[in-house]
Residue, then its C-alpha position, 0 to 999 in steps of 0.5 A: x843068112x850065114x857069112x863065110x869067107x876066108x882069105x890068105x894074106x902072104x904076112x905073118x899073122x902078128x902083123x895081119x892082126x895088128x894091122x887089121x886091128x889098129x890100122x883100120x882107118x889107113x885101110x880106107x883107100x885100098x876098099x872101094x865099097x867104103x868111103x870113110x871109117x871113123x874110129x869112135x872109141x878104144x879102151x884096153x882092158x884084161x888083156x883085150x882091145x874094145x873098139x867102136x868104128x862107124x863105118x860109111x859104105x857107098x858103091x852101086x846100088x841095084x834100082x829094086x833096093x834104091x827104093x829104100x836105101x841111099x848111099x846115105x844109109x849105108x852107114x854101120x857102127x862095129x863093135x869089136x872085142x880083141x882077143x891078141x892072145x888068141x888072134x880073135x876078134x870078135x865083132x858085131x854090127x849095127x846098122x843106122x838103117x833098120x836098126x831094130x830088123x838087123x842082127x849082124x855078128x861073127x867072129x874073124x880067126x887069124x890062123x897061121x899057114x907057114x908064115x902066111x895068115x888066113x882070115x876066117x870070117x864067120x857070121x850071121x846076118x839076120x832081118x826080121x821083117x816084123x821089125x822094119x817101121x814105116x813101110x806097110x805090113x804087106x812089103x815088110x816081107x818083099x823088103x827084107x828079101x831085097x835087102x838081104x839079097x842086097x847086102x849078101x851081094x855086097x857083103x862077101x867082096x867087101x870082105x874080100x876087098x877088104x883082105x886085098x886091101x890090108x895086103x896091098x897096104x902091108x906090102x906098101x909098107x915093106x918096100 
């Protein structure tokens, strides 16, 4: 599944970048779908930033996916690269849950649109149905479908969310 989304924030892209980068965690309360967000490493090096985030989401959870997921498991570890001098980061994802059927990546761009910034996020989330353990071979399939559908729901309005959030936070800030 392919992720597409793109949001403009009325900041000068520095500050967007800089903010989403090192102000992740400040970010929390304006994301309704995420309960906390720790920072578990950040190294500079070559002129890039490398993080390490455990994220841990929460919300509603549709009655066909709660079979198989709780809130409990909605919990991720982000791998991010910065790249400052290109306004890029770019980002991986594991989830804690299925680790070995989930394959999520993308890259976001921070482009410059007359003193505002839009946010291009572009990814790909793969599940491989062979891969989920513990459940008989005959749902694998079924599974994966549901839990695909599931977070293609959840995953566009976090991106969004977290867009309207990082521009609620920066004009708090600016008053």
């Amino acid at each position: 599944m392919n992720i597409s989304n793109s949001s403009s924030i009325p900041f000068h892209r520095s500050l967007v970048y800089a903010t989403f980068r090192d102000k992740l965690v400040d970010l929390v309360p304006y994301m309704p779908n995420v309960r906390d967000i720790r920072v578990k490493s950040r190294r500079e090096e070559d002129g890039k930033i490398y993080c390490v985030n455990e994220w841990h989401g929460g919300g509603e959870i549709p009655l066909v996916t709660r079979a198989i997921l709780s809130e409990e498991m909605l919990s991720w570890t982000e791998y991010n690269t910065w790249k400052g001098k290109d306004f890029i980061l770019v980002w991986s994802i594991e989830t804690h849950s299925f680790k070995e059927a989930v394959t999520c990546s993308g890259i976001n761009r921070f482009l410059e649109d007359n003193g505002n910034t839009i946010i291009e996020s572009r990814g790909e989330l793969i599940i491989d149905p062979k891969e989920i353990k513990g459940v008989p071979h005959f749902l694998t399939g079924q599974i994966a479908h549901a839990v695909e559908n599931f977070l293609a729901e959840k995953i566009k309005p976090n991106l969004l969310e977290m867009s309207e959030g990082l521009r609620k936070y920066l004009q708090k800030e600016s008053t």
